[in-house]
C-alpha positions as CSV (number, residue, x, y, z in Angstrom):
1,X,-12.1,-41.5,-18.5
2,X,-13.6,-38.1,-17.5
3,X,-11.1,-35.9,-15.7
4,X,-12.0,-33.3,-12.4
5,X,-9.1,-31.2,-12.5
6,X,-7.8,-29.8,-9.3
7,X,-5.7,-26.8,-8.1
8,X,-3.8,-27.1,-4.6
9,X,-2.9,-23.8,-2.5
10,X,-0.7,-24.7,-0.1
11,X,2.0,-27.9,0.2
12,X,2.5,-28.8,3.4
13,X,1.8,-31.3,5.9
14,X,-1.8,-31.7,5.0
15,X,-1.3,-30.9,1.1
16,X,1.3,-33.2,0.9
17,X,-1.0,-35.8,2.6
18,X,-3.6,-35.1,0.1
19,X,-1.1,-35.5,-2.7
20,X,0.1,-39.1,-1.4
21,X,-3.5,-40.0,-1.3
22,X,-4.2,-39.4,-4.5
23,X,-1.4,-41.0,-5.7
24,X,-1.2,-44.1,-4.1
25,X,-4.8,-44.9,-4.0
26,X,-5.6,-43.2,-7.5
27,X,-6.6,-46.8,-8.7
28,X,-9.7,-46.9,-6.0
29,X,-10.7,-43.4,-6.0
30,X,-11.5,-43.9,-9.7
31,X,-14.0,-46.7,-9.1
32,X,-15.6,-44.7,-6.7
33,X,-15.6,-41.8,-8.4
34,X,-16.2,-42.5,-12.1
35,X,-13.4,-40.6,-13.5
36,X,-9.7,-38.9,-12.4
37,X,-8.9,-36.5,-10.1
38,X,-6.0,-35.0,-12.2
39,X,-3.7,-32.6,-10.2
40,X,-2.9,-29.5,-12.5
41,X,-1.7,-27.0,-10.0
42,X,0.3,-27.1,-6.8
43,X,1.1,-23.5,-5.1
44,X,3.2,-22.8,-2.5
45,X,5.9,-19.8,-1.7
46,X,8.1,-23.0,-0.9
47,X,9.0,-25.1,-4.1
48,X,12.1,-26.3,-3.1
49,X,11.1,-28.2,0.7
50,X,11.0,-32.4,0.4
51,X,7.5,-33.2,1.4
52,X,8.2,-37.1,1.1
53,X,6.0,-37.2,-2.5
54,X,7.2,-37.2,-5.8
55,X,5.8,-34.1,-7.9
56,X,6.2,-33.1,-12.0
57,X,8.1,-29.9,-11.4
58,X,6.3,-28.4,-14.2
59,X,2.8,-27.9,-12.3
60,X,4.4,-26.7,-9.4
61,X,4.3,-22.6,-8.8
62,X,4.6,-19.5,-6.5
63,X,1.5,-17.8,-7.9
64,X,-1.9,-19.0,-6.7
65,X,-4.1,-16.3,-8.9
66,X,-2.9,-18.4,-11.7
67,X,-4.0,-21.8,-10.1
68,X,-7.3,-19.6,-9.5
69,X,-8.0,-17.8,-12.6
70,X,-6.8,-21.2,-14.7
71,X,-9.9,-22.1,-16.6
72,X,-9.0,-25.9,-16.9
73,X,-9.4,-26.1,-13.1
74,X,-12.0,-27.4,-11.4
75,X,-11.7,-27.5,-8.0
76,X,-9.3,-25.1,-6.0
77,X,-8.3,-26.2,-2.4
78,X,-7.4,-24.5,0.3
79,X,-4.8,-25.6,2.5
80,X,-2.5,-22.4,3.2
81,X,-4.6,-21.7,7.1
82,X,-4.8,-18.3,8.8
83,X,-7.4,-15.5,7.5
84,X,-5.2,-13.4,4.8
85,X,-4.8,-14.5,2.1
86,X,-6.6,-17.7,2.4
87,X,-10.0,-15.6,2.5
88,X,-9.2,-13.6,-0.6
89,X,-8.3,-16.6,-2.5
90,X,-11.4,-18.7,-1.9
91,X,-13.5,-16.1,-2.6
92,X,-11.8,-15.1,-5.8
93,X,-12.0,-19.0,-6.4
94,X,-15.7,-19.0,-6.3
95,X,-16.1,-15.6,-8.3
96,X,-14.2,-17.3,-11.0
97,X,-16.8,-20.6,-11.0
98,X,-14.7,-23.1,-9.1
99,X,-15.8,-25.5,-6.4
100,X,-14.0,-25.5,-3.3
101,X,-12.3,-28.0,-0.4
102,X,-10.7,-26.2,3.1
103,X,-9.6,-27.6,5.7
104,X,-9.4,-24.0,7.3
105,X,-11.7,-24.3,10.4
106,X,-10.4,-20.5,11.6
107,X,-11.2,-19.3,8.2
108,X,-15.0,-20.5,8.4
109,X,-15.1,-20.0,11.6
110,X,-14.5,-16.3,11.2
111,X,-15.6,-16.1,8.0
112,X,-18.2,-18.8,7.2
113,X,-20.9,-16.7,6.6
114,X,-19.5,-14.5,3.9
115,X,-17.8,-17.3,2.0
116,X,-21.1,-19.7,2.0
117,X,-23.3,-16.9,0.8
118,X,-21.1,-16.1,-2.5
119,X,-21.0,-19.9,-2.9
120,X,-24.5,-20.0,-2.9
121,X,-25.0,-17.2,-5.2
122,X,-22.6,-18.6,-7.9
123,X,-24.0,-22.2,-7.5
124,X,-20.7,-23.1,-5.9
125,X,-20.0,-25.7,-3.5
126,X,-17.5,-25.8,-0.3
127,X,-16.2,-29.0,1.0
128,X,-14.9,-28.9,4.6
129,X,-15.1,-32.1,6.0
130,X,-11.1,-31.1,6.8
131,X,-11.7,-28.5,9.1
132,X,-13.2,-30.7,12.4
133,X,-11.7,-34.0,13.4
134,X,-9.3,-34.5,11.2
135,X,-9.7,-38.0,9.6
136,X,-13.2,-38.4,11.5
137,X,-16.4,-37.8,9.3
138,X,-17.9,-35.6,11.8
139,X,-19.3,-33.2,9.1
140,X,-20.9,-35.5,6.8
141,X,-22.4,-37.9,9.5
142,X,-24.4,-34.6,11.1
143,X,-25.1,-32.8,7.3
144,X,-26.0,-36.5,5.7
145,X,-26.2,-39.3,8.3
146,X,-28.3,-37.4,11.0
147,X,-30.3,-35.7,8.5
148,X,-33.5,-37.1,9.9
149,X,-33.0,-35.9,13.9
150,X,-33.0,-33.2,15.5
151,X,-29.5,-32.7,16.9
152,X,-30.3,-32.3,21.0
153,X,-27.0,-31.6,21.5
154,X,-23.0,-32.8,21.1
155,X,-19.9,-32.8,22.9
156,X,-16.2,-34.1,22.2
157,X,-12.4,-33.4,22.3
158,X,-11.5,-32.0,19.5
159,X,-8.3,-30.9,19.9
160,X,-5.4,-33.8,20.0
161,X,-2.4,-31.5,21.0
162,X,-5.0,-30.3,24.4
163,X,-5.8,-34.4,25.0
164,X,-2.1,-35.3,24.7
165,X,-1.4,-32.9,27.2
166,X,-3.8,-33.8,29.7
167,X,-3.5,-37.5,29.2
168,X,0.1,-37.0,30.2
169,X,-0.3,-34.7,32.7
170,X,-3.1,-37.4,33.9
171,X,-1.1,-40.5,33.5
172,X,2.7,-39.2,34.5
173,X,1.7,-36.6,37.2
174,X,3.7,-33.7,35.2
175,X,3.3,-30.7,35.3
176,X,1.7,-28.2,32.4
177,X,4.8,-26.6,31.4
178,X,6.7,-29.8,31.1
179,X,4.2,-31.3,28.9
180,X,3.5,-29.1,26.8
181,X,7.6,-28.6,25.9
182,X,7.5,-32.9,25.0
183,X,4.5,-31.9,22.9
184,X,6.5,-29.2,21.0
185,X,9.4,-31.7,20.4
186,X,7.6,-34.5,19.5
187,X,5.4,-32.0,17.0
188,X,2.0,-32.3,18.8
189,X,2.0,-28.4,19.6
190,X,3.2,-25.7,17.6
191,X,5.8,-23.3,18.6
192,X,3.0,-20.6,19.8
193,X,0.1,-23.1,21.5
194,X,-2.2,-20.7,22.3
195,X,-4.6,-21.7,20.0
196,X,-4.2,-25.2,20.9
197,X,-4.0,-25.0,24.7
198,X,-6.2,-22.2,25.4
199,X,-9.5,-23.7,23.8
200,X,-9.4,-21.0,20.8
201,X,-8.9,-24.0,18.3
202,X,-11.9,-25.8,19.7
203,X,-14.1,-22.8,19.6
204,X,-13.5,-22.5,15.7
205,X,-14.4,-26.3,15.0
206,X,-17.1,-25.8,18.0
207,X,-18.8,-23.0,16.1
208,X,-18.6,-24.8,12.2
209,X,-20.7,-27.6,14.4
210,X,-23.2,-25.6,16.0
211,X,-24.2,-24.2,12.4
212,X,-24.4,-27.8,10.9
213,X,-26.1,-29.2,13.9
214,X,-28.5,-26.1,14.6
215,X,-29.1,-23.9,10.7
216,X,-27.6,-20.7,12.9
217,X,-25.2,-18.8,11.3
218,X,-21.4,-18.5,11.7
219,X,-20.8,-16.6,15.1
220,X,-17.0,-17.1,16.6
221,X,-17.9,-14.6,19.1
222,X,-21.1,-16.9,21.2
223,X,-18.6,-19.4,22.2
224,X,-17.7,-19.4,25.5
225,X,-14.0,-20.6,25.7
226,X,-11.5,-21.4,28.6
227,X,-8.2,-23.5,27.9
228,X,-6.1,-25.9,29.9
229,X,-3.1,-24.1,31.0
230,X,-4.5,-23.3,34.5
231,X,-4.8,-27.2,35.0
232,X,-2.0,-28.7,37.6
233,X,-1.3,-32.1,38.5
234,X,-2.4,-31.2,41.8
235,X,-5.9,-30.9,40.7
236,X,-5.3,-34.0,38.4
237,X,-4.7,-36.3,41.9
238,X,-7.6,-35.0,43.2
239,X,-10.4,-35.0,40.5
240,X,-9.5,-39.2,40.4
241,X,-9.6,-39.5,43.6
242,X,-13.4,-38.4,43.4
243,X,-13.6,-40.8,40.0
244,X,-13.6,-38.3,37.1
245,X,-11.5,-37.7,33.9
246,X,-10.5,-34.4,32.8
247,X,-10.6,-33.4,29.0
248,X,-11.0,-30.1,27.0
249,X,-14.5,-30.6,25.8
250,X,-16.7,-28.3,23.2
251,X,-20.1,-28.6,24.8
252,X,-23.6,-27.5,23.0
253,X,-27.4,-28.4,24.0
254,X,-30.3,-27.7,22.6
255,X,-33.5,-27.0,24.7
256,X,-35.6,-26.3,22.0
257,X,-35.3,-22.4,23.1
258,X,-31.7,-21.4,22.8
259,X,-28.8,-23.6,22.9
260,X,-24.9,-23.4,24.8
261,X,-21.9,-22.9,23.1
262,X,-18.9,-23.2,25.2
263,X,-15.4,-24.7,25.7
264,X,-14.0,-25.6,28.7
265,X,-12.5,-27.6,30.6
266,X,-14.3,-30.4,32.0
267,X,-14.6,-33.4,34.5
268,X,-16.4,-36.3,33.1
269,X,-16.8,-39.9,34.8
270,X,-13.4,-42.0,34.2
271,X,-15.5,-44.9,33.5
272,X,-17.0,-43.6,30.4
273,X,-15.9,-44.1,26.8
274,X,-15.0,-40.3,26.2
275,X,-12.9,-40.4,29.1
276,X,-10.9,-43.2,27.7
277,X,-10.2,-41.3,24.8
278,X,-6.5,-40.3,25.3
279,X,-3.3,-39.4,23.4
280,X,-4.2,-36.7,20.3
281,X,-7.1,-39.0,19.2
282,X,-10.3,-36.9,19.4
283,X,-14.3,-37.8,19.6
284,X,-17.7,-36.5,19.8
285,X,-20.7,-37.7,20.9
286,X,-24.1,-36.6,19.0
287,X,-27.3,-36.9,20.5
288,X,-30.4,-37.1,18.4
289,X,-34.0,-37.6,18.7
290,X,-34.3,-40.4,16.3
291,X,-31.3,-42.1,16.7
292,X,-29.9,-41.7,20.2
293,X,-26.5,-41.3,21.1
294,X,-23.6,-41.8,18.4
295,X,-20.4,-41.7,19.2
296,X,-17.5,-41.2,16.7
297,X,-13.9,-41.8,17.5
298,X,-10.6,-41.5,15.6
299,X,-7.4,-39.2,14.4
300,X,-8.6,-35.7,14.5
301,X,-5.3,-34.0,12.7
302,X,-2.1,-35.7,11.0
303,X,-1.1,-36.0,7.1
304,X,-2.8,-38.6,6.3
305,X,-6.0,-38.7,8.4
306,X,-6.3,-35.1,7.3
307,X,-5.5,-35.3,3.8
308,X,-8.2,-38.7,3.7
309,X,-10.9,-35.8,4.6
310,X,-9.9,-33.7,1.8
311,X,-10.1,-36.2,-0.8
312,X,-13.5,-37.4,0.7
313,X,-14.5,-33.9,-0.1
314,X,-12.9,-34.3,-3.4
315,X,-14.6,-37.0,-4.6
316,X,-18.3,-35.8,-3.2
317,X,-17.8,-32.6,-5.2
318,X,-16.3,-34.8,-8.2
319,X,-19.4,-36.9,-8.3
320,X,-21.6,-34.0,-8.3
321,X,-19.8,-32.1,-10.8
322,X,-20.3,-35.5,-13.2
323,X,-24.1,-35.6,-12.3
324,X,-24.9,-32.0,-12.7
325,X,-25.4,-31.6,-8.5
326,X,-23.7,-29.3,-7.7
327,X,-25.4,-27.8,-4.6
328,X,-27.6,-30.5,-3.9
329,X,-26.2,-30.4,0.0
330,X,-26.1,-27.1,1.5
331,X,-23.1,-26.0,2.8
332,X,-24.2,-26.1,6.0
333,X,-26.8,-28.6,5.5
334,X,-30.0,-26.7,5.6
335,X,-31.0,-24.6,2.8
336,X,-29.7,-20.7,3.1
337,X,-33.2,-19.4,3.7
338,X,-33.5,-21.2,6.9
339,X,-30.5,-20.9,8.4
340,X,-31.5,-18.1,11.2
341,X,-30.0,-16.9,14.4
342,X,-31.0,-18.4,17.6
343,X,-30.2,-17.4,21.3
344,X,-27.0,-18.6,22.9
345,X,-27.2,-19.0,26.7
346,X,-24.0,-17.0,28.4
347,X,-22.2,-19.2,30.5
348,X,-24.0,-17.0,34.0
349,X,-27.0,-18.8,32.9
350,X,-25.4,-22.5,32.8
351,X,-26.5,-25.3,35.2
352,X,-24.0,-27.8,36.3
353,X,-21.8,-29.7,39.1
354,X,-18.9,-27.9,39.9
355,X,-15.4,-28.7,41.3
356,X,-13.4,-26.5,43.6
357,X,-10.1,-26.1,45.4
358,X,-9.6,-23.8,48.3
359,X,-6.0,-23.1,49.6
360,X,-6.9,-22.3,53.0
361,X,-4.9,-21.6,56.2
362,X,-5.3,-24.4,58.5
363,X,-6.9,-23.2,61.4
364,X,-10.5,-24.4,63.2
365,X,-13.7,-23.8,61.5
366,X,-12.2,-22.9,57.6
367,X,-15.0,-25.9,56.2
368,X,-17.4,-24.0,57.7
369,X,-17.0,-20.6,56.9
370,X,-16.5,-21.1,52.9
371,X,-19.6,-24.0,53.4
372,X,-21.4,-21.3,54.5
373,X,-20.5,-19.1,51.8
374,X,-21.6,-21.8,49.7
375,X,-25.0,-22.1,51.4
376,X,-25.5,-18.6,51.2
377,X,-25.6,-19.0,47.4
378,X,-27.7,-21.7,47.2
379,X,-24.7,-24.2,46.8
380,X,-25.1,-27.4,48.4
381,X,-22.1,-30.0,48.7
382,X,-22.1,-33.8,47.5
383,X,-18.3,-34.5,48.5
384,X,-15.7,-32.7,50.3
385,X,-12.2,-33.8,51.4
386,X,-10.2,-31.9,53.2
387,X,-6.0,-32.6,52.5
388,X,-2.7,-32.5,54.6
389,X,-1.1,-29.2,54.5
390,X,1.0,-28.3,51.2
391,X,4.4,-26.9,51.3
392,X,3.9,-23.7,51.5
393,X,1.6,-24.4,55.2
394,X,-2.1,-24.1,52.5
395,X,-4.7,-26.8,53.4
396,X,-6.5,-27.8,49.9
397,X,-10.3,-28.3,50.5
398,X,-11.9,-29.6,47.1
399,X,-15.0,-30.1,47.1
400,X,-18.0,-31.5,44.4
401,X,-21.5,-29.8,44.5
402,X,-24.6,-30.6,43.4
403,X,-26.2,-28.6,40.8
404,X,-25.8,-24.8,40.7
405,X,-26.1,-21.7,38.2
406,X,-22.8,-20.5,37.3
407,X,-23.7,-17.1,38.1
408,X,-24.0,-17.6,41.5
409,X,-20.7,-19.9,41.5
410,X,-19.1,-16.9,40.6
411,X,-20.6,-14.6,43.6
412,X,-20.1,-17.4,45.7
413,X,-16.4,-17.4,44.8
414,X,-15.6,-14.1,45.1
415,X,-16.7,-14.0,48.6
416,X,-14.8,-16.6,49.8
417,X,-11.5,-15.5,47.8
418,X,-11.8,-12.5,49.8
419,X,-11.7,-14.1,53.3
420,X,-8.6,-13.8,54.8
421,X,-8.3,-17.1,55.7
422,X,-8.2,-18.1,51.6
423,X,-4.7,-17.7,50.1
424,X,-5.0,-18.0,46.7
425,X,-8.0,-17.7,44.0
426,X,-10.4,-20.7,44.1
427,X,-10.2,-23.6,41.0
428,X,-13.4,-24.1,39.5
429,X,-14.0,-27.1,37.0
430,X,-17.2,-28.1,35.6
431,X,-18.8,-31.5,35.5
432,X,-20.4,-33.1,32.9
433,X,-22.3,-36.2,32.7
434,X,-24.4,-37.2,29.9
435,X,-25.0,-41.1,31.0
């Protein structure tokens, strides 16, 4: 049997996913692929660290320009994360001829551009399905599966440490900070969340979407982003009572003349699937012309769900590297000379429902001083409900609103954070509803 021989950077929780994959399920992955996928390299500065998977010593090392510059290896993947070295080493992996799998959505993210153009000029490939959604196909069903639409737009949570936290917060009534300390413990957030928690995470798998959705180019810096950490239970009690759901959602649409980009987060209606979507399981939703709405569901980070996506990409490169395709899907699923630049709306320019909360004194006529603020702006009110005084002798006023531009949200708001009668700075949350 034919053997695809592969060079692993990086052994840990992901790695060593891919590893046990490969090893328990060798048997399958040969009848699908038509021949071996031999491991000949594992690199990590860490040799000594049990990752529950028994190893041959002997193809383990601390130097990964050997695994790279080791003519017997086919395929070099990229599991180490971060910028530097990572970048280095996958583009030295393609100089030297090899294909290559990452799972590195900050990588691409900041760096997509450069590393799919020297792929493409060393007839290269670069798998990726790894780097958005974990165990969920995401990639491949919009590059392959939706080739014949025209993507309208997409939404989804796809960050599982961000959903765990507000599903708690949502379901327990705790607050943020306690939250995200159970998600440190129990190894849902990392010891520095910011990533996670303030949308910067979602933004990187956002962007690697818009360019296989869209043909734009790699641009980290177009996405809008806001995280969750301003979120309180507070807020949490009140957005139910009105009959949404609040998730972290990477938003994009398509109006045939520029498209959104943005990260937030957002109140959708509780009785829809994506607001039933809870714990660190993430989703998106896909709309096309053809086909409609498609929503996929599932893991979107862990060893093994993760590690399944790298050996999908594995064997896709495997089978083109038997047949003599290599290349024959684009990286980024159009061909390079139509990928071009298109305009991204700022978030000023953005249409939408809005949520607020006022902490107001409790006097007479409050409601219809900030209303009129409101009306001022061309802001007109679906819902309001005014609440029994807080501790600290602040009436909340929370309000939903019909459409408005976010730019004149923002005017709106800063006028009535400046009345005296307003104690601290308004919440805003958007609304979303693509029913």
């Amino acid at each position: 049997m034919k053997q695809i021989r592969v060079g692993l950077l990086g052994f840990g929780t992901v790695g060593a996913g891919m590893v046990k994959i490969l090893t328990k399920n060798r048997e399958v992955i040969e009848s699908r692929l038509g021949a071996s996928l031999e491991l000949k390299w594992i690199a990590d500065i860490d040799l000594e660290t049990d990752r529950g998977v028994s190893v041959d010593k002997r193809i383990m090392t601390t130097d990964a320009l050997m695994v790279i510059n080791d003519p017997d290896v086919d395929i070099v993947v990229e599991l180490i994360g971060g910028y530097e070295p990572a970048k280095s080493f996958v583009l030295e992996a393609i100089e030297n001829g090899k294909q290559v799998v990452t799972a590195n959505k900050a990588l691409l993210a900041r760096h997509g551009n450069e590393i799919f153009s020297a792929a493409s000029q060393k007839g290269a490939e670069v798998g990726f399905e790894a780097s958005v959604g974990g165990g969920i196909p995401l990639i491949r069903s919009i590059k392959e599966g939706l080739v014949a639409n025209r993507i309208q737009g997409f939404f989804g949570i796809l960050n599982g440490t961000a959903n765990y936290i507000l599903t708690k917060m949502t379901n327990e009534g705790s607050p943020f900070s306690d939250v995200l300390k159970e998600a440190q413990a129990l190894g849902y957030a990392e010891a520095d969340p910011t990533f996670d928690i303030e949308g910067i995470d979602t933004a990187h798998k956002l962007t690697i979407l818009l360019s296989i959705a869209y043909g734009v180019p790699i641009d980290f810096e177009t996405v809008y982003t806001e995280g969750i950490s301003k979120i309180t239970p507070l807020d949490i009690k009140f957005i139910k009572e009105f009959g949404y759901s609040i998730k972290l959602l990477a938003i994009s649409k398509d109006d045939g003349k520029s498209i959104e980009a943005r990260v937030h987060p957002t109140l959708i209606p509780e009785d829809t699937l994506l607001a039933n979507v809870n714990e660190a399981y993430n989703a998106l939703y896909v709309k096309g012309d053809a086909v409609g709405n498609v929503m996929l569901f599932g893991p979107g980070a862990g060893m093994m769900p993760t590690g399944s996506a790298v050996v999908s990409d594995l064997v896709d490169i495997g089978r083109n590297l038997l047949s003599g395709a290599i290349g024959r899907v684009p990286s980024v699923g159009y061909q390079p000379s139509y990928v071009k630049p298109r305009r991204v709306r700022s978030i000023e320019e953005l249409d939408a429902e809005y949520y607020f909360r006022f902490s107001a004194i409790d006097k007479p006529g409050v409601l219809s001083k900030i209303s009129g603020i409101l009306g001022e702006h061309q802001i007109s009110i679906k819902s309001v409900h005014q609440k029994g005084r807080d501790l600290m002798g602040a009436v909340p006023i929370v309000m939903i609103t019909h459409e408005a531009k976010e730019a004149a949200v923002k005017k709106a708001l800063s006028d009535i954070d400046k009345l005296d009668i307003v104690q601290d700075k308004t919440i805003l949350i958007r609304i979303e509803d693509w029913r």
